[in-house]
TIMI-340542 format. One line per 8 residues: for each residue x, y, z of C-alpha. Coordinates in pm, whole numbers, plus 50000, padded with zeros to 5 digits. Last residue first. Example, Ala and Ser with C-alpha at 12.3 -4.5 7.8 and 13.67 -1.06 7.14 Angstrom:
2
51367 49894 50714; 51230 49550 50780
END
This chain:
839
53667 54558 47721; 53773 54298 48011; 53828 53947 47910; 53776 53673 48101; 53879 53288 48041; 53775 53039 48284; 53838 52674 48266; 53615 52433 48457
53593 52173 48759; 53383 51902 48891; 53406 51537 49091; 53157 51353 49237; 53217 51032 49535; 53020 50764 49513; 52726 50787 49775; 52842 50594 50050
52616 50786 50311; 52396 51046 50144; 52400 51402 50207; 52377 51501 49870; 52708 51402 49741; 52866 51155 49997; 53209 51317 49954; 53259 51640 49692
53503 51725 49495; 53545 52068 49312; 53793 52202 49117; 53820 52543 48959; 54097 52675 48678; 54117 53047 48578; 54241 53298 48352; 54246 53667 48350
54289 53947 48044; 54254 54282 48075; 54558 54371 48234; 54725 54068 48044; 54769 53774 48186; 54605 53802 48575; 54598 53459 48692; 54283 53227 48860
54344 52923 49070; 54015 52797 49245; 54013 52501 49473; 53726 52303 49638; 53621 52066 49870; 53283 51977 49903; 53139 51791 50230; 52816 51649 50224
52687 51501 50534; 52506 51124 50507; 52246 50976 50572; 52014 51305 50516; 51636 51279 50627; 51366 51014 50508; 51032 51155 50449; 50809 50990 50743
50499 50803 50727; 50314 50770 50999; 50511 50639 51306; 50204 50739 51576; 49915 50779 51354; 49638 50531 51410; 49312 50490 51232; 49023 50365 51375
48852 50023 51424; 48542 49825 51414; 48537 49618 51105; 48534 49366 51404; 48603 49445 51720; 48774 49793 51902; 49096 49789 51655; 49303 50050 51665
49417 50056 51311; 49814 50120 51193; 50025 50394 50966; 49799 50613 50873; 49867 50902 50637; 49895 51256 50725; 50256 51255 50532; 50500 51356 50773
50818 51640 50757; 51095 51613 50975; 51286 51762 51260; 51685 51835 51295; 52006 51847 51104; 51820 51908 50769; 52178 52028 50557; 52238 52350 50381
52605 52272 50218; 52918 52188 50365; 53197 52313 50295; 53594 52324 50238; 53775 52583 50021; 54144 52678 49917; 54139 52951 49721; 54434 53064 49485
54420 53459 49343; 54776 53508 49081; 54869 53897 49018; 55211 53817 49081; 55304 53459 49000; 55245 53139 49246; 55152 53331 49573; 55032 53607 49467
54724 53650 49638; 54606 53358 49862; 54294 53290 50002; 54184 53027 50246; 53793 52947 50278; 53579 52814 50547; 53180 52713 50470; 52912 52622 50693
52611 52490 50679; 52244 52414 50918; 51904 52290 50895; 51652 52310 51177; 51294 52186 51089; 50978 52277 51267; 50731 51945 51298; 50603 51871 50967
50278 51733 50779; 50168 51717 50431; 49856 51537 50258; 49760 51855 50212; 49367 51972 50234; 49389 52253 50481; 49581 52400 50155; 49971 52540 50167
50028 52271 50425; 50248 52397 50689; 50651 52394 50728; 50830 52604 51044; 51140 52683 50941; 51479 52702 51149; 51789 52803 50969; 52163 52770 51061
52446 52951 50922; 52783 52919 50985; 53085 53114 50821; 53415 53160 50742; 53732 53358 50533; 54056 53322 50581; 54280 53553 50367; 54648 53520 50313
54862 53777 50037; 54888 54079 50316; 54922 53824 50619; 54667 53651 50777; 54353 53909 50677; 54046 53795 50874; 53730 53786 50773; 53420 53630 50957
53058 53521 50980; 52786 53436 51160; 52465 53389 50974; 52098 53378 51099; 51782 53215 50964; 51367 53250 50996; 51170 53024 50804; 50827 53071 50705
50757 52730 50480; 50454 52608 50198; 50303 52268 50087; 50144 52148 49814; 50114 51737 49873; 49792 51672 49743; 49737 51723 49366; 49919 52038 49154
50306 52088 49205; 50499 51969 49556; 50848 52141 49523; 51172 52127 49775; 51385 52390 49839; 51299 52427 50194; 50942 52425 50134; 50693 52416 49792
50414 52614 49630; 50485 52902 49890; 50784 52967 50024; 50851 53250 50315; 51224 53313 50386; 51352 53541 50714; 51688 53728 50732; 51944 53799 51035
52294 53813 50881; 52629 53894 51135; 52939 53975 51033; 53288 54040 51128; 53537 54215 50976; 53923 54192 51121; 54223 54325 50879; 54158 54688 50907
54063 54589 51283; 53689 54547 51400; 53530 54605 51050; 53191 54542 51137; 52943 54381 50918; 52547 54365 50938; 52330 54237 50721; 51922 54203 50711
51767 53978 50488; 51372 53975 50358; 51309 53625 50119; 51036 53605 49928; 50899 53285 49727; 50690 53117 49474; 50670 52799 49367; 50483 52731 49019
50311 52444 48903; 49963 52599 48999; 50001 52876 48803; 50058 52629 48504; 50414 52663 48317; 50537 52319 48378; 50888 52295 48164; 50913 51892 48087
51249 51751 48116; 51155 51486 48382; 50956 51794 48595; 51026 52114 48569; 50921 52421 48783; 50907 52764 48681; 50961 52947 48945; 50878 53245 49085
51153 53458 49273; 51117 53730 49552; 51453 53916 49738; 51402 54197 49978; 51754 54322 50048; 51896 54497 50314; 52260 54601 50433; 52475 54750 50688
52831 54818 50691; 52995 54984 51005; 53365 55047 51035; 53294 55423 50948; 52940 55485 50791; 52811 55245 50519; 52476 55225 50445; 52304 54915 50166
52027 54910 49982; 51867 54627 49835; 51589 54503 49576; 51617 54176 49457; 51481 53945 49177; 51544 53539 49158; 51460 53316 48902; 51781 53053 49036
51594 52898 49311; 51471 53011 49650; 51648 52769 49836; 51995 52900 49731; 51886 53246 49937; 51902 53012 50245; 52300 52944 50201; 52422 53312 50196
52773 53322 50029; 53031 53118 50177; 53036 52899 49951; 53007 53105 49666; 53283 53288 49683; 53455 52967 49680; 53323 52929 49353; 53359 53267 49223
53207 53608 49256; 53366 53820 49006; 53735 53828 48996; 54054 54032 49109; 53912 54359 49194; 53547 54189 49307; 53741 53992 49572; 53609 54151 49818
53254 54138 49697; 53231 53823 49813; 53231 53867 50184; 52865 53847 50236; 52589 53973 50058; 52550 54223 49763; 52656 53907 49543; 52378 53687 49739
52145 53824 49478; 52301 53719 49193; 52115 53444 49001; 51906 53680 48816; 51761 53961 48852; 51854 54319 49019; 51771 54637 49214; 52034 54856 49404
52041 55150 49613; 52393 55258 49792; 52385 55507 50063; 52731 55624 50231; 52895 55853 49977; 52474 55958 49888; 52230 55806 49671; 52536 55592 49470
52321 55383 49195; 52291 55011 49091; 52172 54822 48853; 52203 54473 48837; 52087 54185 48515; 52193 53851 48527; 52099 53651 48247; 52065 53265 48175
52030 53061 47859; 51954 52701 47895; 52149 52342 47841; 52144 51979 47880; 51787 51937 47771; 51596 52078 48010; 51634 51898 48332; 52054 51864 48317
52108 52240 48271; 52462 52376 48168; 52461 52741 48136; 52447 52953 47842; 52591 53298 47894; 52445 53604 47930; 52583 53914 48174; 52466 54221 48312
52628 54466 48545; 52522 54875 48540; 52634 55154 48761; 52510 55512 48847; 52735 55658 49031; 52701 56033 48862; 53000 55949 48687; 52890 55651 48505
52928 55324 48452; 52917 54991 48271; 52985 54641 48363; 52959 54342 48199; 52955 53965 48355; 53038 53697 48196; 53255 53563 48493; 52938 53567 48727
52760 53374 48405; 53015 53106 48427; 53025 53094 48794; 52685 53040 48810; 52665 52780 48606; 52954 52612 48760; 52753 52591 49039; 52432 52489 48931
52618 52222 48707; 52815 52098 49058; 52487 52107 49253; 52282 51953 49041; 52207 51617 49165; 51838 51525 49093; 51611 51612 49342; 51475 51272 49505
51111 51170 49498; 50836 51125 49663; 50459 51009 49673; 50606 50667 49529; 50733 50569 49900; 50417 50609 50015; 50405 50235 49990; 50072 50109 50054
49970 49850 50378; 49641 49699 50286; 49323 49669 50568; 49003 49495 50429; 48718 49696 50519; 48486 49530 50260; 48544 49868 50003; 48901 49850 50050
49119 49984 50337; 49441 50198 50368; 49745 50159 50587; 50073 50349 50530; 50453 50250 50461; 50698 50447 50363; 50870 50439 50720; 51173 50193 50651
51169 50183 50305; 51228 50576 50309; 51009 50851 50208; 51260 51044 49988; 51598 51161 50098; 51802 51365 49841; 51946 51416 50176; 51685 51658 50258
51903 51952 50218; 51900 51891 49831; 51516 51908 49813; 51272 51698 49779; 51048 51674 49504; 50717 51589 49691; 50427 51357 49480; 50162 51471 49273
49820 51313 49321; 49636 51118 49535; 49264 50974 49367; 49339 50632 49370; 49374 50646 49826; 49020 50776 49779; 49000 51004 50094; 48824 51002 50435
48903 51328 50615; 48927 51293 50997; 49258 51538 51050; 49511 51284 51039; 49377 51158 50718; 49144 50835 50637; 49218 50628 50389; 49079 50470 50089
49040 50250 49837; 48780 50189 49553; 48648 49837 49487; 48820 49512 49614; 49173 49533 49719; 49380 49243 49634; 49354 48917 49852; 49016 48813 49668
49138 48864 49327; 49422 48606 49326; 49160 48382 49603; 48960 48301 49318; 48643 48110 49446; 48438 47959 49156; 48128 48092 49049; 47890 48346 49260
47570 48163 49266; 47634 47830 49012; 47279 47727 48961; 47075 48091 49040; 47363 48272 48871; 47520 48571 49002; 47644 48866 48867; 47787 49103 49107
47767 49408 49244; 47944 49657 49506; 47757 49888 49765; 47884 50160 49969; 48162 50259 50242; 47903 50176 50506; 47831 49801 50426; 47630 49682 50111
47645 49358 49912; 47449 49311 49575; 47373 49027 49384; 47261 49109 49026; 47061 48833 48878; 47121 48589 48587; 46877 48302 48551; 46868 47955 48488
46557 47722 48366; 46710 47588 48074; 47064 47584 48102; 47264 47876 47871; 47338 47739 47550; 47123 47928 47338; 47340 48249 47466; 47437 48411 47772
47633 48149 47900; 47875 48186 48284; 48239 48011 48284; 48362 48385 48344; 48233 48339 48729; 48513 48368 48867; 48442 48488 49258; 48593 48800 49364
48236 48907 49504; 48188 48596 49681; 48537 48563 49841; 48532 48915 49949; 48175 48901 50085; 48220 48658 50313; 48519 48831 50468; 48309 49153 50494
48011 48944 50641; 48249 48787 50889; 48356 49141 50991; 48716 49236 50914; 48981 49279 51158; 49198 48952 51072; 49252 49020 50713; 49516 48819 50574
49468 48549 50885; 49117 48568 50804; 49146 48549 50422; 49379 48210 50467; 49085 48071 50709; 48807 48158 50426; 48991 47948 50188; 49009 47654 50439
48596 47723 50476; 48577 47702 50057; 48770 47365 50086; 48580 47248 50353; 48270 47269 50150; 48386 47131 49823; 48384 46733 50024; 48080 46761 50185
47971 46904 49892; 48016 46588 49716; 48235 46329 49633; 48494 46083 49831; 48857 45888 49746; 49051 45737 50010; 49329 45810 50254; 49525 45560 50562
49785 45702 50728; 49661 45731 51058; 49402 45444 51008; 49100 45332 50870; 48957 45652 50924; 49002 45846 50606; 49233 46133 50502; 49190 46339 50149
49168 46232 49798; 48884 46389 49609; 48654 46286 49362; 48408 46522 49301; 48420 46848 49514; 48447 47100 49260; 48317 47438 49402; 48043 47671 49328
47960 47963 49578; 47611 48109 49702; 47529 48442 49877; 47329 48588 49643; 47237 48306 49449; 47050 48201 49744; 46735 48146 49506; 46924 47866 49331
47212 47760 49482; 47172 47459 49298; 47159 47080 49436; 47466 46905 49347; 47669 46761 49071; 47641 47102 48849; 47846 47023 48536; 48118 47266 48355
48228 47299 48065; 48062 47628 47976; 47725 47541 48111; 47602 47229 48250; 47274 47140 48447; 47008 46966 48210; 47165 46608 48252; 47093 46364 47987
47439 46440 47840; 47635 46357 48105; 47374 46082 48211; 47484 45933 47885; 47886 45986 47925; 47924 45825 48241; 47865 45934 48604; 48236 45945 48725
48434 45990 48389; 48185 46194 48202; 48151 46441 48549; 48542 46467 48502; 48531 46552 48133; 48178 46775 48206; 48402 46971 48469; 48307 47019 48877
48040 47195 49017; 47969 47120 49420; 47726 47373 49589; 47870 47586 49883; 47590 47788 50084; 47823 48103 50239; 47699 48309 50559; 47890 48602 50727
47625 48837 50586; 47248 48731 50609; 47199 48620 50960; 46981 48857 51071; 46733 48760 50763; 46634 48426 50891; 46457 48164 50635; 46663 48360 50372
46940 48360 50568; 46925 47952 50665; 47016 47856 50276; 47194 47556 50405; 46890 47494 50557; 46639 47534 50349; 46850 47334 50045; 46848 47494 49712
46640 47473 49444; 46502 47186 49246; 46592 46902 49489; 46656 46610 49297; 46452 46259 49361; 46531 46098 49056; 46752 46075 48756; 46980 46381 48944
47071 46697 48708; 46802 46861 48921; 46953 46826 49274; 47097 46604 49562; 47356 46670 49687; 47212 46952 49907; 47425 47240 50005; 47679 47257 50240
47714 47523 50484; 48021 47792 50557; 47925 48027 50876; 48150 48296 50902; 48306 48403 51258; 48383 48765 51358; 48224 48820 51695; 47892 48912 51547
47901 48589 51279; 47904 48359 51595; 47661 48620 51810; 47397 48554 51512; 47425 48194 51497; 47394 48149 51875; 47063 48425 51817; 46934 48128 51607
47003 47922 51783; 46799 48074 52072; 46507 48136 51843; 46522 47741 51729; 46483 47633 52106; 46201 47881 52135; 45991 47738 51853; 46071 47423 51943
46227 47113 51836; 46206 46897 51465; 46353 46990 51160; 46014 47040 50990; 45747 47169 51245; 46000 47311 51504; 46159 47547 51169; 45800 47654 51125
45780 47769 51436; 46057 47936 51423; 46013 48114 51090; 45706 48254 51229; 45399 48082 51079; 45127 48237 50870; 45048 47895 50752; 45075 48005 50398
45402 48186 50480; 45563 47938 50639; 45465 47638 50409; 45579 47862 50095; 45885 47949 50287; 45953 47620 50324; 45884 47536 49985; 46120 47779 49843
46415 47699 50057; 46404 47256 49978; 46277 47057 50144; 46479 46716 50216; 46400 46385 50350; 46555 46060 50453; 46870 45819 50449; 46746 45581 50169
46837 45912 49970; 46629 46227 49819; 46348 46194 49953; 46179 46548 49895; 45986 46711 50151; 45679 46917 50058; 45650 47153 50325; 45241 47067 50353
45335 46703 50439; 45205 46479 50206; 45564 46340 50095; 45690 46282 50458; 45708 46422 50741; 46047 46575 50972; 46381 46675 50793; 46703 46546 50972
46965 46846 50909; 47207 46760 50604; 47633 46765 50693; 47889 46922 50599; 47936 47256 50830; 48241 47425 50867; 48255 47706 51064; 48513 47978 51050
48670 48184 51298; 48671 48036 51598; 48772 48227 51887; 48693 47979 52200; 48433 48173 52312; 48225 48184 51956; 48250 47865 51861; 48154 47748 52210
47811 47964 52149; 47804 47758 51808; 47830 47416 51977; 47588 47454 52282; 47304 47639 52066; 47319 47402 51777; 47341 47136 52065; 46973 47331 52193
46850 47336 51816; 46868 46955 51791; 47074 46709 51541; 47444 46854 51601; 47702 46724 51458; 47979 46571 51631; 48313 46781 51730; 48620 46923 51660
48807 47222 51709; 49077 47252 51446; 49359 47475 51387; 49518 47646 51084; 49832 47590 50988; 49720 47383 50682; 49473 47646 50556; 49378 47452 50166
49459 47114 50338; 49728 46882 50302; 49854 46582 50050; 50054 46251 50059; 50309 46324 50329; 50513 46597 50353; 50406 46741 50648; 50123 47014 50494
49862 46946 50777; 49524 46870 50682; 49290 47178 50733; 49017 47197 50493; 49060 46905 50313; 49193 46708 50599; 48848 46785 50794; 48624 46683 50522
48812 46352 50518; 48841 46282 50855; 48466 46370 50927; 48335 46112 50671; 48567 45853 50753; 48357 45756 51114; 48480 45624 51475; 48289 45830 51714
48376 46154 51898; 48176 46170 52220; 47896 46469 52206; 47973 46848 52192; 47995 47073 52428; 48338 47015 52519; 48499 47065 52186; 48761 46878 52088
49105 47103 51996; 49291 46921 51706; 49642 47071 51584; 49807 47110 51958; 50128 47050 51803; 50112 46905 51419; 49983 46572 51365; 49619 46639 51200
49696 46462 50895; 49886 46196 50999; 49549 46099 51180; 49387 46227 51538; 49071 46149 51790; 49147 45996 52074; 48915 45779 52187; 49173 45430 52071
49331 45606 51834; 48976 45769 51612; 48971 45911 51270; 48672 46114 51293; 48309 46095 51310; 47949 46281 51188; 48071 46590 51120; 48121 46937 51348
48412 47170 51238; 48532 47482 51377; 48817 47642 51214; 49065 47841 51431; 49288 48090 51311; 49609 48180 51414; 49832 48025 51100; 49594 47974 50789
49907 47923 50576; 49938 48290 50384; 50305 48395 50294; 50155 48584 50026; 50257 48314 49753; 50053 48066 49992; 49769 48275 49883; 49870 48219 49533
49905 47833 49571; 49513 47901 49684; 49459 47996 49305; 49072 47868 49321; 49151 47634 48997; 49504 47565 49160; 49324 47392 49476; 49070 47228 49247
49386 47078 49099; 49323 47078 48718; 49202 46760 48493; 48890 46872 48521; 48935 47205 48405; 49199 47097 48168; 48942 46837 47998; 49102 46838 47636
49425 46799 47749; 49305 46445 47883; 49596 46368 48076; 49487 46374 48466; 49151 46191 48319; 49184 45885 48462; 49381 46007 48823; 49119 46180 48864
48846 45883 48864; 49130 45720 49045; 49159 45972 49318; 49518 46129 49400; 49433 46447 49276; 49381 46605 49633; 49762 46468 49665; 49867 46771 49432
49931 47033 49698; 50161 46751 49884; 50336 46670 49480; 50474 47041 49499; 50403 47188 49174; 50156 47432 49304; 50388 47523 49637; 50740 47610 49408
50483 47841 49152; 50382 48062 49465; 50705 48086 49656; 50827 48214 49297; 50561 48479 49283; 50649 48580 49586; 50388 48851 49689; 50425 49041 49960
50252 49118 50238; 50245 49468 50397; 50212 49329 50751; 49954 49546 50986; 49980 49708 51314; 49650 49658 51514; 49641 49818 51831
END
């Protein structure tokens, strides 16, 4: 089980590790050194290191720590047989590998070595992954210690291999390969006339790889396959080119080295391969080689000078990188350094890049991690004009895995361009995920976000679970915040409140003696989402079937008015505040566009009462009215009510009801993209009156609901387990008690709160990893929208006073602690002045 780390980036971390003199020791060359203020140069004058943004890997929190680069040369840095250096000082830093031959005494192998790994200690400079470790050993010169050395790769976890060296080349000029001498040391042949000699010949690779590096047919198929299992298991192989190439006086190859270029001599090891070739700037080139072979040379394009072989016709899977005069460990000594060119040298700076991708992406396949620093490469430096290199083309390099194919221009002397490690840890082509229920989606494509509700907590997907996992087009796994597919519900309880109250105390009645009655009121309202303030109507008519059968069909905000205990107080005032509280909590989840039917019996102590209730809503969103079908929730509510009167001053009552929403759930809203969702929730009410004394009146109640929450398309993003939510609500009345015909309430509540389940997005949260780019997605802690922290409690008290017998006045107060069910929210206050006057 693979649970990933959503790295961030610290930009400061970032800038504090590219100024730091230790990532600047690289510079510490004289030729450098020379040119370190030519302003006019910056490419050359510029930290190799900074050119491929590796300060921006460290920015990530990215050292190479846990992975293991492999690295054969022809010596080390030796105490006594032991190899080691300041370098390499760190705990259990150098591993030697047993299948390789003794270590000997050589500079070459230090200073590739502290380039790609050096320890960052403080001391003069480090490599590109300096927590990274390294198994060491001596190159290999046969196809049997190829073999030994790779297949020891492989069991001992290595990652990356670094390989700067040539392979001996067999003949001489007459031989039908055509070798090149490039050096006192030998020959070289280059990939196109090996596989001219091959194919003429009607060879197998093989056994034309015995003919001109020496060995057997068989010996080379068995490397091969050592080769293959390496990159299998996970491990990229990283070779150096030739140094030797056109821009040369004599003796340059014209295309890139066979061997380095081993994937187009054997196609089952195309992927998990890179040929490095070293490029470095004309100012620096000027200052190494002089200013006439500068200008000589034939090899240079938009500043920048090819001081190696080309990649030629492995373009594809090719990377430039300046490897001219660099300062890194040598073997004089532990603390002794020195200045060296070539690929050698830009090699093990592209394999210490590699190391920082695998400990950012540690289940992709070597030929996804290959691919991301090729296909992220900068290759802006590129000429499409009368200065573009005679001889150079411009091809289209493609790379293809099972989530599709991404391009990339490539040049047949630079390849890919310069390793940029800023593009290659972001996500490369489209993203996606796959859902709980096995569909694959483009992570870019989600849309619309949840509006949670007030019961909810205002909670949205919370730091602590808003995470989910979601892969780029190499497999490389990113950790998204679904915190940004939801959002709070603005506070308006108090205005929704007071809104209501306004328009209850607006109300007009009119009726007549056949029992037909009519209420309607219009008031403006207070309305933070659309533009402070709205109109709102209530509308109720009502007529007397029978002395015991009432019928009754409304709109408005008023349907919990034939509910409940607040029609008590309909001789002193219209529903109020407190009334309110204790009115019927699911009904508030339905919104304020609400239209009932009802009926209610009454026989002796017994009450009963039903109401279908439906509302459609027009949702708004940051001020903006959403009209569309699709933007609407809808709802319909069914309630049942019973009250008994078990004493004149005893009534009890008990409210069965059940809710379905559609478009939305418990009060929350989901509009057009992936998170629509929909509720059936069934809730009950317990409630009770009892008369204290003629002028005292307590008044309570509990409700709880349960819902059961399901996408509203098999295609949501939305899951839930059944949520339980729960409020009460006690109020003490008191008639008279300051002047005669004075009402004072004394309230305390607590409105519908989640007290148990959740809803979950069907988003991954972690990979089971079987090997590499082999893995599914996990699902245990996906992401989770964050419940209530906190339990609101409102407190509230309502004076009103008869003045004149048509003429009341009133004062409300609310206060509520941790407003919206969240801990340590700041305490809100409310109130209002009433005025009513009866025509």
């Amino acid at each position: 089980m693979f649970v990933p780390t959503q790295r961030v980036f610290d930009p400061s971390l970032a800038e504090q590790r590219r100024t730091e003199a230790e990532f600047r020791g690289v510079t510490q060359s004289p030729d450098r050194q020379a040119i370190a203020g030519n302003t006019g140069d910056a490419t050359g004058a510029m930290n190799p290191y900074e050119r491929n943004k590796v300060h921006i890997a460290y920015g990530y929190g990215l050292t190479g720590a846990g992975v293991r680069v492999g690295i054969v040369d022809s010596g080390f840095n030796l105490n006594g047989s032991t190899p080691g250096h300041g370098e390499f000082s760190a705990a259990n830093k150098i591993v030697v590998l047993s299948n390789s031959a003794p270590i000997v005494s050589d500079s070459h192998g230090t200073h590739v070595s502290a380039l790609a790994v050096g320890d960052r200690n403080g001391t003069v400079m480090h490599g590109v992954a300096y927590n990274a470790q390294l198994y060491l050993g001596m190159s290999p010169t046969t196809p049997v210690e190829f073999t030994s050395i790779f297949n020891e790769f492989r069991t001992s976890g290595v990652s990356i291999s670094s390989n700067s060296y040539g392979v001996n080349v067999l003949g001489d000029a007459n031989s039908p390969w055509r070798p090149v001498r490039t050096s006192n040391d030998g020959f070289e042949v280059t990939a196109t006339n090996f596989l001219a000699y091959r194919n003429a010949q009607n060879l197998t690779t093989t056994d034309a790889m015995a003919n001109v590096f020496g060995g057997t047919s068989a010996e080379w198929t068995t490397a091969i396959t050592a080769f293959r299992n390496f990159q299998n298991s996970g491990g990229v192989v990283v070779w150096a080119n030739s140094n030797y190439g056109a821009n040369e006086p004599q003796n340059g190859l014209d295309n890139v080295d066979a061997f380095a270029a081993l994937p187009l001599l054997a196609p089952e090891l195309a992927g998990g391969w890179i040929t490095v070739t070293n490029a470095t700037s004309l100012g620096l080139a000027t200052q190494v080689l002089g200013a006439s072979a500068v200008a000589a040379a034939t090899k240079k394009e938009g500043g920048i000078y090819l001081f190696s072989a080309q990649c030629g016709i492995a373009a594809a899977f090719c990377l430039s990188q300046d490897g001219v005069g660099l300062w890194s460990g040598s073997n004089t000594g532990n603390t002794s350094y020195e200045s060296q060119s070539g690929t050698s040298q830009a090699t093990p700076q592209v394999s210490g890049m590699l190391a920082l991708l695998r400990e950012a992406f540690p289940t992709v396949s070597a030929a996804d991690l290959a691919a991301r620093l090729l296909f992220t490469a900068d290759n802006r430096f590129f000429v499409n004009d009368a200065n573009t290199p005679a001889g150079e083309t411009e091809t289209t390099a493609t790379y293809t895995n099972a989530n599709g194919s991404i391009t990339k221009t490539v040049s047949s002397i630079w390849g890919h361009g310069f390793a940029d490690l800023e593009r290659a840890l972001n996500p490369v082509g489209a993203t996606s995920t796959v859902t709980a229920d096995g569909r694959r989606i483009n992570t870019g494509s989600i849309q619309g976000a949840i509006t949670t509700g007030a019961m909810f907590g205002r909670g949205t997907l919370s730091s602590a679970n808003s995470r989910y996992v979601f892969t780029d087009m190499l497999n490389g796994v990113f950790v998204g915040d679904a915190s940004t597919f939801a959002t709070a519900t603005p506070d308006r309880s108090f205005e929704q409140t007071f809104g209501r109250s306004m328009l209850s105390n607006a109300l007009v009645t009119a009726s007549t003696q056949t029992g037909l009655t009519l209420q309607a009121a219009q008031t403006i309202v207070p309305d933070s989402t659309a533009g402070g303030y709205r109109p709102e109507r209530m509308l109720m008519l009502s007529q007397s079937v029978t002395p015991e059968l009432e019928m009754a069909l409304g709109s408005g905000v008023s349907a919990d008015q034939r509910l409940g205990f607040a029609p008590s107080h309909a001789d002193l005032r219209a529903a109020s505040i407190t009334d309110r509280n204790v009115g019927l909590a699911p009904l508030a989840l339905m919104g304020e566009d609400q239209s009932w039917l009802s009926g209610r019996y009454q026989t002796g102590r017994l009450q009963i009462t039903g109401m279908v209730v439906a509302s459609r809503e027009r949702q708004q969103l940051a001020g903006v009215q959403l009209v569309d079908r699709e933007d609407r929730k809808s709802n319909a509510a069914i309630v049942t009510e019973a009250r008994y009167a078990i004493s004149p001053g005893l009534d009890v009552m008990l409210t069965l009801g059940m809710l379905q929403e559609r478009g939305g759930f418990l009060g929350s809203f989901a509009p057009r993209g992936d998170f629509v969702g929909a509720a059936a929730s069934r809730f009950i009410g317990i409630s009770g009156q009892a008369r204290v004394t003629d002028k005292v009146t307590l008044t309570g109640t509990y409700q709880r609901l349960q819902s059961r929450v399901r996408p509203d398309d098999p295609a949501s993003l939305l899951q839930a387990s059944d949520v339980a939510a729960d409020s009460f609500a006690v109020n003490l009345g008191f008639r008279d008690l300051v002047l005669p015909g004075s009402a004072v309430t004394l309230g305390v509540s607590q409105p519908l709160r989640v007290a148990s389940g959740g809803i979950r997005l069907a988003l991954p949260d972690q990979l089971i990893v079987n090997g590499p780019s082999d893995y599914s997605f996990g699902y245990s802690g996906n992401p989770q929208l964050g419940g209530p922290t906190g339990r609101q409690m409102d407190f509230a008290i309502e004076w009103s006073q008869q003045i004149l017998p048509n003429v009341r006045a009133g004062m409300a107060g609310v206060v509520s602690r941790d407003p919206g069910h969240v801990a340590d929210a700041p305490t809100a206050f409310g109130g209002m002045m009433t005025l009513s006057i009866r025509m």
